[in-house]
N, C-alpha and C positions, 0 to 999 in steps of 0.2 A: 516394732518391738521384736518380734517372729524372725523378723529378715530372711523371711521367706513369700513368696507371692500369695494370694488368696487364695489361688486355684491348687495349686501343690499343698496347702491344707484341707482345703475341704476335700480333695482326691485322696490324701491320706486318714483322712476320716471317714471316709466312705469304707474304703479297703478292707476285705474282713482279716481276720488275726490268724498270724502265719502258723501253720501246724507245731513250729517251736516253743510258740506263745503258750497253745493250745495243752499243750503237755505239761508246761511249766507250771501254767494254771491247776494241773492236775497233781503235777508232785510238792507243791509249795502246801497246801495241806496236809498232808502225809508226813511231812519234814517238821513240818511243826509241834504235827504230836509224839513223834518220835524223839524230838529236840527234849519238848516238855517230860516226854515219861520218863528221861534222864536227868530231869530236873537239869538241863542247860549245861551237862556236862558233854554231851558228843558231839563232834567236831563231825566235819566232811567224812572223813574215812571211815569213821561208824557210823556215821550215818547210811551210807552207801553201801557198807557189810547189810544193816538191818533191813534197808528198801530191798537188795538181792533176797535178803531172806526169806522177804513176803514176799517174792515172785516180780518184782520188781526192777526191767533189765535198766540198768543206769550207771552215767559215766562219773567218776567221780570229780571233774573238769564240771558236771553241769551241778552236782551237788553244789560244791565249792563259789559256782556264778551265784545260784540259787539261795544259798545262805548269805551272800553278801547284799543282795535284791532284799531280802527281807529284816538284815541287821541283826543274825545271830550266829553267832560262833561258838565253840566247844572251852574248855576250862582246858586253860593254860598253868600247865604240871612244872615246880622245878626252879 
């Protein structure tokens, strides 16, 4: 099903979570309530202004991955 061997899964299952993951984990909360406090109207690049705001160093390339991982996008003007 996998079309992958047994062992190359269960080694990937062992493997702990790469510091990428680790942070992702960390700002996908944060994005969300910032998402919500605009009532689903900011998009990546406010989002990204607001995370800098609260001290927050972030690229707006990982915002932009991050909102797509979670199925939410900014209000489309026009």
């Amino acid at each position: 099903m996998l079309e992958l061997s047994p062992s190359t899964y269960f080694a990937r299952k062992r493997r702990p979570k790469s510091a990428r993951r680790l942070r992702d984990e960390q700002l996908m909360p944060v994005m969300e309530e910032i998402h919500a406090e605009s009532d689903g109207a900011y998009g990546a690049r406010r989002i990204t202004r607001a995370l800098r705001r609260k001290g927050v160093d972030v690229a707006r390339c990982t915002v932009e991955r991050l909102m797509d991982e979670l199925g939410r996008e900014g209000v489309i003007r026009g």
